[in-house]
TORROVEX-181219 format. One record per residue (C-alpha): residue number from 1; residue in three letters; z, x, y. Coordinates in steps of 0.1 Angstrom, whole numbers. Example, Ala and Ser with C-alpha at 12.3 -4.5 7.8 and 13.67 -1.06 7.14 Angstrom:
<vodrens>
VODREN/1/ALA/78/123/-45
VODREN/2/SER/71/137/-11
</vodrens>
This chain:
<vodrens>
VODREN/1/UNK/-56/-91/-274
VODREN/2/UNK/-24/-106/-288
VODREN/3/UNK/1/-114/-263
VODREN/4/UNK/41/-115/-274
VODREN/5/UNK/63/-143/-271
VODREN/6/UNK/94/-142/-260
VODREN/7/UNK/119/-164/-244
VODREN/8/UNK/123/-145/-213
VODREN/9/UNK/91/-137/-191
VODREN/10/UNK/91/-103/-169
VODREN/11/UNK/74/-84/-145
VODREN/12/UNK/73/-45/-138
VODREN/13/UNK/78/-34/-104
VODREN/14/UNK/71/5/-101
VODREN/15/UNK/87/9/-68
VODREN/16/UNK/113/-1/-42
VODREN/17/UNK/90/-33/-34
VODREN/18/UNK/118/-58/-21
VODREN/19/UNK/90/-83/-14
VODREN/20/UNK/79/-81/-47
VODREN/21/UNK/107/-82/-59
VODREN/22/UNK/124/-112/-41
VODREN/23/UNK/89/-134/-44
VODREN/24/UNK/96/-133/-79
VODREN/25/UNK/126/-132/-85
VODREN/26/UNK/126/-166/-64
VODREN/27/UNK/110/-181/-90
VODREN/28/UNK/126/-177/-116
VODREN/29/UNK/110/-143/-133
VODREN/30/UNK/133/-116/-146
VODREN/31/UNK/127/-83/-120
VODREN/32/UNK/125/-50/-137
VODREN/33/UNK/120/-22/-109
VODREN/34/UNK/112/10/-121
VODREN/35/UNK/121/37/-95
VODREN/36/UNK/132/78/-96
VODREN/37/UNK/163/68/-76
VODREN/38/UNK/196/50/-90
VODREN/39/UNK/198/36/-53
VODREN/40/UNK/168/26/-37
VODREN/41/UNK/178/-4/-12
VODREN/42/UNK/156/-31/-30
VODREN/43/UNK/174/-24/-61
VODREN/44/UNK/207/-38/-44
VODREN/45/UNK/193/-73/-37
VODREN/46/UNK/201/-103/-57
VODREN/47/UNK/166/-109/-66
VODREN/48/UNK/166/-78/-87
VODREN/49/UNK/180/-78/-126
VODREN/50/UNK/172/-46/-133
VODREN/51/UNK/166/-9/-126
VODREN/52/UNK/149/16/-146
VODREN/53/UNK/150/50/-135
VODREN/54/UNK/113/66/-141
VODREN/55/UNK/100/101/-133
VODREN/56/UNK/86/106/-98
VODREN/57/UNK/46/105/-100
VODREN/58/UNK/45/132/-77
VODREN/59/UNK/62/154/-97
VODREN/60/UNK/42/145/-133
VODREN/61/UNK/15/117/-129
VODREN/62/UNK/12/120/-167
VODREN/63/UNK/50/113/-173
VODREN/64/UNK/51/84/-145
VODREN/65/UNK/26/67/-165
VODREN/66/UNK/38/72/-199
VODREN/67/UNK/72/63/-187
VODREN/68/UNK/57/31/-170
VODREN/69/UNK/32/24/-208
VODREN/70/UNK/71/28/-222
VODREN/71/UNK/87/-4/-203
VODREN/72/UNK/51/-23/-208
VODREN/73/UNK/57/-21/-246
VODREN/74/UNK/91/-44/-242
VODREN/75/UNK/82/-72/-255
VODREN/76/UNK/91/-95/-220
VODREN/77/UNK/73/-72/-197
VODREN/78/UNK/38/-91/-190
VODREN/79/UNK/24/-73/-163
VODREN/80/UNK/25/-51/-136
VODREN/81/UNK/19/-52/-102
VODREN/82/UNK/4/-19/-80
VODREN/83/UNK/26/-10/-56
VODREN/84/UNK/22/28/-48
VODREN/85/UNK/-9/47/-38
VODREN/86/UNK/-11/62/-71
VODREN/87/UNK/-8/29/-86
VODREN/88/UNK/-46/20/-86
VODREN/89/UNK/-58/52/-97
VODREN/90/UNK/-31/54/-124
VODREN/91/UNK/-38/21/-136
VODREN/92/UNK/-77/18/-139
VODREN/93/UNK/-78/57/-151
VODREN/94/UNK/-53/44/-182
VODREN/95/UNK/-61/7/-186
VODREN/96/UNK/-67/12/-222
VODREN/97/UNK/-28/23/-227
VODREN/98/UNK/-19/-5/-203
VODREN/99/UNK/-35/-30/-220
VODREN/100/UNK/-22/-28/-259
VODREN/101/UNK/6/-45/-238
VODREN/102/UNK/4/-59/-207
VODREN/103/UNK/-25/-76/-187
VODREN/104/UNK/-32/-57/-152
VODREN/105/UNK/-52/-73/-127
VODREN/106/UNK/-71/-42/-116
VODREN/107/UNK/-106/-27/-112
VODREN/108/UNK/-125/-1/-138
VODREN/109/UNK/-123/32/-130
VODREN/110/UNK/-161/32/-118
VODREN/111/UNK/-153/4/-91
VODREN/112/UNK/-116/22/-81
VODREN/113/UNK/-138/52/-72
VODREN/114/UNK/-163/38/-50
VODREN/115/UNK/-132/25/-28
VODREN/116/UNK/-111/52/-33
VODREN/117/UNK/-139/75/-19
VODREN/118/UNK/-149/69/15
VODREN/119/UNK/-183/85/15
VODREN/120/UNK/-194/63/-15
VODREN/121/UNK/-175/33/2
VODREN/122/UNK/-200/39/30
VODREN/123/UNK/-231/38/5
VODREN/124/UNK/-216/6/-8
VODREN/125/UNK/-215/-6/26
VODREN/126/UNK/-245/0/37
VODREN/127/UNK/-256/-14/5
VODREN/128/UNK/-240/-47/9
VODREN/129/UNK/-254/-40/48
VODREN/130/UNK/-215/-48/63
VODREN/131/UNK/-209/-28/95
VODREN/132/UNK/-191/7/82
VODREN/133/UNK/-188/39/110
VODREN/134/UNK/-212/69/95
VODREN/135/UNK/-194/87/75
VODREN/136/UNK/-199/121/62
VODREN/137/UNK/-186/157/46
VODREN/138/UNK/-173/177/62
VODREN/139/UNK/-192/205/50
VODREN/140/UNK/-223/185/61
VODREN/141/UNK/-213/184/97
VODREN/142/UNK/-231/217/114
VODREN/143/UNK/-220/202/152
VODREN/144/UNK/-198/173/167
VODREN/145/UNK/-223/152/188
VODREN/146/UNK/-202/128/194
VODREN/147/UNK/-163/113/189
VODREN/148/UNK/-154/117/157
VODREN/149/UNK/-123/119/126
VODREN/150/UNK/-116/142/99
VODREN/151/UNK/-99/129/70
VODREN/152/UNK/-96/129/37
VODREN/153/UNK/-125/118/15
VODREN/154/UNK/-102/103/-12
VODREN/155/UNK/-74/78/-11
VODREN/156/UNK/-58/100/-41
VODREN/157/UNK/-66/136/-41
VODREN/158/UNK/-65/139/-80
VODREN/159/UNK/-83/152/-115
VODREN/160/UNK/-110/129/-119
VODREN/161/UNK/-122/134/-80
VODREN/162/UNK/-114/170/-76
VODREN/163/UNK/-115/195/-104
VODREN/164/UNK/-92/221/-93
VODREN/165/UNK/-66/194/-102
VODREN/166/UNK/-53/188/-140
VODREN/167/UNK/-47/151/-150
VODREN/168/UNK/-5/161/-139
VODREN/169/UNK/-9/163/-97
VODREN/170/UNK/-25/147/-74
VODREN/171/UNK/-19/146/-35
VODREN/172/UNK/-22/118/-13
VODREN/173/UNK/-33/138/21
VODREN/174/UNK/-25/118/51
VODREN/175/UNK/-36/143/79
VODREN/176/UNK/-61/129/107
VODREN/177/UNK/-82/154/130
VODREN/178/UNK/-94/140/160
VODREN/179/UNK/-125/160/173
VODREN/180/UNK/-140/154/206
VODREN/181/UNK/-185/162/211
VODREN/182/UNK/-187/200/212
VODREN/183/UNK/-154/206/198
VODREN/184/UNK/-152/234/166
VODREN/185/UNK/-122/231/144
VODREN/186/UNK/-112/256/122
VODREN/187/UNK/-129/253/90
VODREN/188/UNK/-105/270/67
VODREN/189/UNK/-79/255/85
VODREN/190/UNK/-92/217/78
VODREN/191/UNK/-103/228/41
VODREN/192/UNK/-64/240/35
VODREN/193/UNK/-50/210/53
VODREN/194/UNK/-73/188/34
VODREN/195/UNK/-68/204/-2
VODREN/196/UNK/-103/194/-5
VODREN/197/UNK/-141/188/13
VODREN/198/UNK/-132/161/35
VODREN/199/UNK/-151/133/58
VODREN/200/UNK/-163/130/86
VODREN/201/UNK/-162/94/103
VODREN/202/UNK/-175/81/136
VODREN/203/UNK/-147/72/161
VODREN/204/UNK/-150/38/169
VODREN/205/UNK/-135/23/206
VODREN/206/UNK/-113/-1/191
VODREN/207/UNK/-107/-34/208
VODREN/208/UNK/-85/-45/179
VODREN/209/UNK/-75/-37/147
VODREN/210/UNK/-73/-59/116
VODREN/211/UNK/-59/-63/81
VODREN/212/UNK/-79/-81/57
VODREN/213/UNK/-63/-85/18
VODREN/214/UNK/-77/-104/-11
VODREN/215/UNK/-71/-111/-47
VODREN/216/UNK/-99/-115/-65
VODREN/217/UNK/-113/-123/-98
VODREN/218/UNK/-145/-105/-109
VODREN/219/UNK/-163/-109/-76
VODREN/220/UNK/-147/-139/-69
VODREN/221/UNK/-123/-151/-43
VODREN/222/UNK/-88/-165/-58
VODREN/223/UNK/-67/-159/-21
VODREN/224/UNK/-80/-143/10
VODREN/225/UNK/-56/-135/40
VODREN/226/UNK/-62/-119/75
VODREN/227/UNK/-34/-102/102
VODREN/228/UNK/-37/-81/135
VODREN/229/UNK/-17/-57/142
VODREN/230/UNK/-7/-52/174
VODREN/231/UNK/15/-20/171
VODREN/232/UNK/12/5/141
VODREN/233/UNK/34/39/131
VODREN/234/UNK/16/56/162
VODREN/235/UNK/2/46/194
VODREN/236/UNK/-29/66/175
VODREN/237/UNK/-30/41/146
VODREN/238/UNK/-13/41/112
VODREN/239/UNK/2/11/93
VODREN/240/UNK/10/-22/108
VODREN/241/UNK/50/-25/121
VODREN/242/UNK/42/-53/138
VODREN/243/UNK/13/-81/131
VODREN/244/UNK/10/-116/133
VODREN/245/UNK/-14/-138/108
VODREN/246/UNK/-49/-146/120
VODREN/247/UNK/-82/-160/109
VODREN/248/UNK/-117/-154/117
VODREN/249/UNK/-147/-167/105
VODREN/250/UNK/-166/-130/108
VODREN/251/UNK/-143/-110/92
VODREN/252/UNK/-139/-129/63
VODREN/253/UNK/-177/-136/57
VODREN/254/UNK/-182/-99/59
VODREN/255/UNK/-151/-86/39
VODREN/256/UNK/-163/-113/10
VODREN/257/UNK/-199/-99/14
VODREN/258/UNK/-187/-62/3
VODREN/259/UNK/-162/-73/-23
VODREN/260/UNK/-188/-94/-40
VODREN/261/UNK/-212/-67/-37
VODREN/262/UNK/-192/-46/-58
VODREN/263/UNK/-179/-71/-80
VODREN/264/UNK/-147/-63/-69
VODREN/265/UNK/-111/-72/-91
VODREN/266/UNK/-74/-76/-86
VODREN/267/UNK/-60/-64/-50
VODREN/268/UNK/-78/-57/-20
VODREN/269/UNK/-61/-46/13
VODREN/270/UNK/-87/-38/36
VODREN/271/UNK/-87/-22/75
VODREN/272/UNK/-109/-31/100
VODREN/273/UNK/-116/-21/132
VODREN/274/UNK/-128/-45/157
VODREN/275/UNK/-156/-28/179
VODREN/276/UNK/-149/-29/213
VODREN/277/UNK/-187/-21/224
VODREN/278/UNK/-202/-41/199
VODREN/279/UNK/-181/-64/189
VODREN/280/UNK/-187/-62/148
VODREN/281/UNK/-157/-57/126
VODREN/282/UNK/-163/-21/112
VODREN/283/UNK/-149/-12/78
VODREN/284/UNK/-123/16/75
VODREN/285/UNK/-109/18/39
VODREN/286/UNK/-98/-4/7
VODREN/287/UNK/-66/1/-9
VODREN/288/UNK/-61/-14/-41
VODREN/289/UNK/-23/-25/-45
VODREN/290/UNK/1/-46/-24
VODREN/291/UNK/0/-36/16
VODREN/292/UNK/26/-24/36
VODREN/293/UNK/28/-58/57
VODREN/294/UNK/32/-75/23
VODREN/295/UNK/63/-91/37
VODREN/296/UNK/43/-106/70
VODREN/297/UNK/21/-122/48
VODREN/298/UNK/46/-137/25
VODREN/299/UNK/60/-154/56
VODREN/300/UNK/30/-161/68
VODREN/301/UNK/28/-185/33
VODREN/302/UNK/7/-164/10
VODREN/303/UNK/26/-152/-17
VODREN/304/UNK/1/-119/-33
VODREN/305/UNK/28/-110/-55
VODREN/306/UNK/31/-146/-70
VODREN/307/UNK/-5/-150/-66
VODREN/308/UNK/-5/-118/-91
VODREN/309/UNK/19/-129/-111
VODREN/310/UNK/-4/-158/-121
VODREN/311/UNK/-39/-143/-122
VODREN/312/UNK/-25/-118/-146
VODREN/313/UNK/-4/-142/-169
VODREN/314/UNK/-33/-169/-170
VODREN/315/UNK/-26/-193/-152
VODREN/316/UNK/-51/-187/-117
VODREN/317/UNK/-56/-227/-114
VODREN/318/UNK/-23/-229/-100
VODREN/319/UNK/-30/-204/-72
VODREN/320/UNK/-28/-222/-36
VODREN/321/UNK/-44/-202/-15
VODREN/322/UNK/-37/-210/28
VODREN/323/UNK/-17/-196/50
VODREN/324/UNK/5/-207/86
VODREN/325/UNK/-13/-187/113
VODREN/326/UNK/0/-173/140
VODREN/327/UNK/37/-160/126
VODREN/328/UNK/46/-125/135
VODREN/329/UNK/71/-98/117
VODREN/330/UNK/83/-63/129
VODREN/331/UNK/92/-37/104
VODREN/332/UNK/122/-25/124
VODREN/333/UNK/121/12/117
VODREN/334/UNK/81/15/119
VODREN/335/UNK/89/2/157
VODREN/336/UNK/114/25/162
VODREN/337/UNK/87/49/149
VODREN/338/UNK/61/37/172
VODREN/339/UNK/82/42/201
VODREN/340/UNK/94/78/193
VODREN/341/UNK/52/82/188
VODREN/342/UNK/46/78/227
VODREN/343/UNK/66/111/229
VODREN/344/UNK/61/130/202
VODREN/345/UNK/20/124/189
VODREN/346/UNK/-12/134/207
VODREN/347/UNK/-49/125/203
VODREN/348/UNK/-79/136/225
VODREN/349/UNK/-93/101/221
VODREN/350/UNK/-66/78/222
VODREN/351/UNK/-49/72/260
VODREN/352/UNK/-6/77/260
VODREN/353/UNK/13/46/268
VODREN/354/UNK/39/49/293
VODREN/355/UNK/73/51/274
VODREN/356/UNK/93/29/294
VODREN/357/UNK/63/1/293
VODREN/358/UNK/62/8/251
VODREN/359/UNK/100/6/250
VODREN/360/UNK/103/-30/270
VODREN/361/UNK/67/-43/247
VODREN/362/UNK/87/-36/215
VODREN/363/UNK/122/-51/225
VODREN/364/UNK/103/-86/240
VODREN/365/UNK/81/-90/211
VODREN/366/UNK/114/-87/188
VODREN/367/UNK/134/-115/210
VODREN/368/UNK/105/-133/209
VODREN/369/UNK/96/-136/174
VODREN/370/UNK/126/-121/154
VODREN/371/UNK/111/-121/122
VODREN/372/UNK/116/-89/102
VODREN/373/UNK/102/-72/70
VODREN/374/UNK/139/-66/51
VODREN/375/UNK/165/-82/76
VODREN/376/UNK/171/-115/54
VODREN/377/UNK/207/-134/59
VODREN/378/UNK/208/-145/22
VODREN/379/UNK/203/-111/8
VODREN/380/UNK/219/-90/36
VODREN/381/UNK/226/-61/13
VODREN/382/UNK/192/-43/9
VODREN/383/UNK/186/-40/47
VODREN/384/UNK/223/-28/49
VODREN/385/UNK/214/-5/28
VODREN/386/UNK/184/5/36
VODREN/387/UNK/199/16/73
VODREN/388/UNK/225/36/56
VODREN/389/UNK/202/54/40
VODREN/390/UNK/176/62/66
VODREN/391/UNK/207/69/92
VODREN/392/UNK/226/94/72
VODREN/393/UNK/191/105/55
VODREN/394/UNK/209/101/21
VODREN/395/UNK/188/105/-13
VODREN/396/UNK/156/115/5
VODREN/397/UNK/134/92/3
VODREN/398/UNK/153/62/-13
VODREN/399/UNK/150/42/21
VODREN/400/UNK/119/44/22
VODREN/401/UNK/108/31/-9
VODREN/402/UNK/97/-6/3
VODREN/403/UNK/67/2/23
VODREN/404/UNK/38/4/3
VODREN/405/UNK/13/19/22
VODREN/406/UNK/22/49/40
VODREN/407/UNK/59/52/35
VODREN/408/UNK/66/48/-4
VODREN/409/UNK/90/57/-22
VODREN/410/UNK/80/90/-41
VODREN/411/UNK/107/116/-35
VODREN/412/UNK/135/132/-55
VODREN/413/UNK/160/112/-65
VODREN/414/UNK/194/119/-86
VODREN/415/UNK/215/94/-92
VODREN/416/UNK/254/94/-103
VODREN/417/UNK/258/58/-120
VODREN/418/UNK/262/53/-155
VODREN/419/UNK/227/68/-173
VODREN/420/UNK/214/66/-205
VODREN/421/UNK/182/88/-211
VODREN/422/UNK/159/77/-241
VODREN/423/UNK/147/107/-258
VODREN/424/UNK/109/117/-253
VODREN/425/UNK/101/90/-228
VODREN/426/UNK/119/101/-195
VODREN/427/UNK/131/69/-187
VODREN/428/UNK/166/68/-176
VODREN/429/UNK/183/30/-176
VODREN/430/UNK/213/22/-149
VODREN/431/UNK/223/-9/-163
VODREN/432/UNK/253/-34/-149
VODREN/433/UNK/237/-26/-111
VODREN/434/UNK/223/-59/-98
VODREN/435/UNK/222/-96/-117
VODREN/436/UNK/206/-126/-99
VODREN/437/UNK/233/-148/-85
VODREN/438/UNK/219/-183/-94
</vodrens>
């Protein structure tokens, strides 16, 4: 495929991703975020030169990507990099489209589904013999013998997984049963929940749970980087809000054991959980895009987004993989979220923590390493921002558009700047907002 030339070189970001964002725009590559709101905080740093406003994908998945095939034919746009949940489907379901003008670095749409569904993740597993817990459907499941978790069999709940959904909706279902031996849930009750036949996993007695993420290149290794996470959203689990960068010989022989088995391409962000009986790292899930910790590994020294930036324009020689070890980050509001967990969530497998203990952990970790996902003194304004927002619980979900793993940005957003809507592609352009300062 012919590539375009053209004196200035850019990169698509389809989301609030200030790590993204600011690891580019660092060096020197012109930032184009595409996003459904005119005032998402990452659009107000000085990293970013430009915001697009796009349909939401939640509320046509059709239109998002047509709108986001619409920026990919300007003829500086050279790639984009997955960001949402629905990124990964969206992109290897219409590579084709993608691909007259950009270059993605993503899987086919065979490969996406054997991650993005957890029961034929498990086959894969088993397979590439890695440690996963036994997972099943739901509607398999006659009796609970033994701990166990209900969730959803798909990463994205959409067309090509589920037929009772056209190619224009999709859901990503974040609900988590925890069943106890002998317990009977309401079936009805889960299938509604679920919005489709979900799995069953084996609960596994965690002594600790990991991150591992990867970029890789047809089966092969390009960068490789590993966190644990000592707090996540909840005391149950959830999303890392505070980690600190790690490596062990184990986990990465048997996370590069399943990705090769598969042949795997582009991102990888992969949780583990680290047996507490056995001791084995067990697989959870693969998510194919940039991780919500993206901006603990960054200051950790691996730079994904860069990384990406240079698999995808051709120039993968000049990736430096390595990382510093031992360097922890808090993503401020996800502790807040932890602590307010301790009163307000409930498991029948996972102890309570006392408040008051919870409360003093989270403030000492924070004086001790104050290292923080947006809180940067040379671009203050995003994080100022970004408080605003999630304070006065402006704009929906505009704050909350820099996580990329359970907290993106996919709600309603209408903006009052000065718009300009092209005809026929949905795309709305803010222009004049926010120019590098260099």
């Amino acid at each position: 495929m012919s590539k375009r030339v053209h004196a200035r070189e850019s990169v698509l970001v389809p989301s609030g991703n200030y790590t993204c964002v600011r690891s580019l725009g660092e060096r020197g590559v012109h930032t184009v975020m595409a996003s459904e709101h005119d005032d998402t905080p990452a659009a107000s740093s000085r990293f970013c030169d430009e915001l697009v406003r796009i349909p939401a994908p939640k509320d046509d998945l059709v239109a998002y990507k047509d709108a986001l095939v619409g920026i990919a034919a300007r003829p500086d746009v050279k790639t984009i990099i997955p960001t949402r949940p629905e990124d990964g489907y969206v992109f290897s379901k219409y590579l084709d489209e993608f691909e007259q003008y950009v270059d993605l670095v993503v899987p086919d749409f065979e490969t996406l589904r054997r991650v993005h569904d957890r029961k034929l993740l498990y086959e894969a597993a088993v397979e590439a013999g890695v440690p996963m817990p036994r997972t099943r459907l739901f509607s398999e499941v006659a009796a609970f013998d033994k701990p166990s978790i209900i969730k959803p069999r798909y990463n994205v709940v959409a067309g090509e997984y589920v037929e009772s959904y056209d190619p224009h909706e999709y859901d990503i279902v974040k609900s988590v049963r925890h069943v106890r031996p002998g317990d009977r849930p309401d079936r009805d009750e889960i299938y509604a929940e679920m919005k489709h036949d979900p799995v069953v996993q084996d609960y596994v007695p965690t002594e600790d749970k990991y991150m591992f993420a990867a970029l890789y290149d047809h089966g092969e290794p390009l960068a490789t980087f590993q966190h644990l996470q000592i707090r996540g959203n909840s005391y149950t689990g959830g999303g890392g809000v505070y980690r600190t960068s790690v490596y062990d010989p184990e986990l990465e022989s048997v996370a590069r054991k399943l990705l090769g088995h598969i042949d795997w391409h582009g991102l990888a962000c992969i949780e583990y959980l680290k047996d507490a009986e056995t001791g084995e790292f067990k697989l959870i899930e693969i998510n194919p895009r940039m991780w919500q910790s993206l901006p603990s590994t960054v200051r950790a020294g691996a730079d994904f987004p860069y990384y990406y930036w240079l698999q995808a324009t051709g120039q993968k020689h000049r990736i430096e993989p390595g990382y510093e070890l031992g360097v922890g980050t808090h993503y401020l509001w996800g502790e807040l979220g932890y602590v307010m967990s301790v009163r307000r969530d409930d498991s029948p497998l996972v102890e309570r923590p006392s408040f008051v203990r919870t409360v003093w952990e989270v403030a000492a970790s924070i004086y001790r390493e104050p290292r923080f996902d947006l809180a940067r003194l040379d671009d203050p304004v995003p994080f100022a921002r970004y408080v605003h927002h999630a304070v006065f619980n402006r704009g929906g979900d505009e704050a909350e558009e820099e996580s990329t793993t359970d907290r993106d940005g996919d709600g309603d957003g209408d903006g009052d700047g000065d718009e300009v809507e092209r005809r026929g592609t949905g795309i709305t352009l803010t222009p004049g907002l926010n120019f590098r300062g260099r």
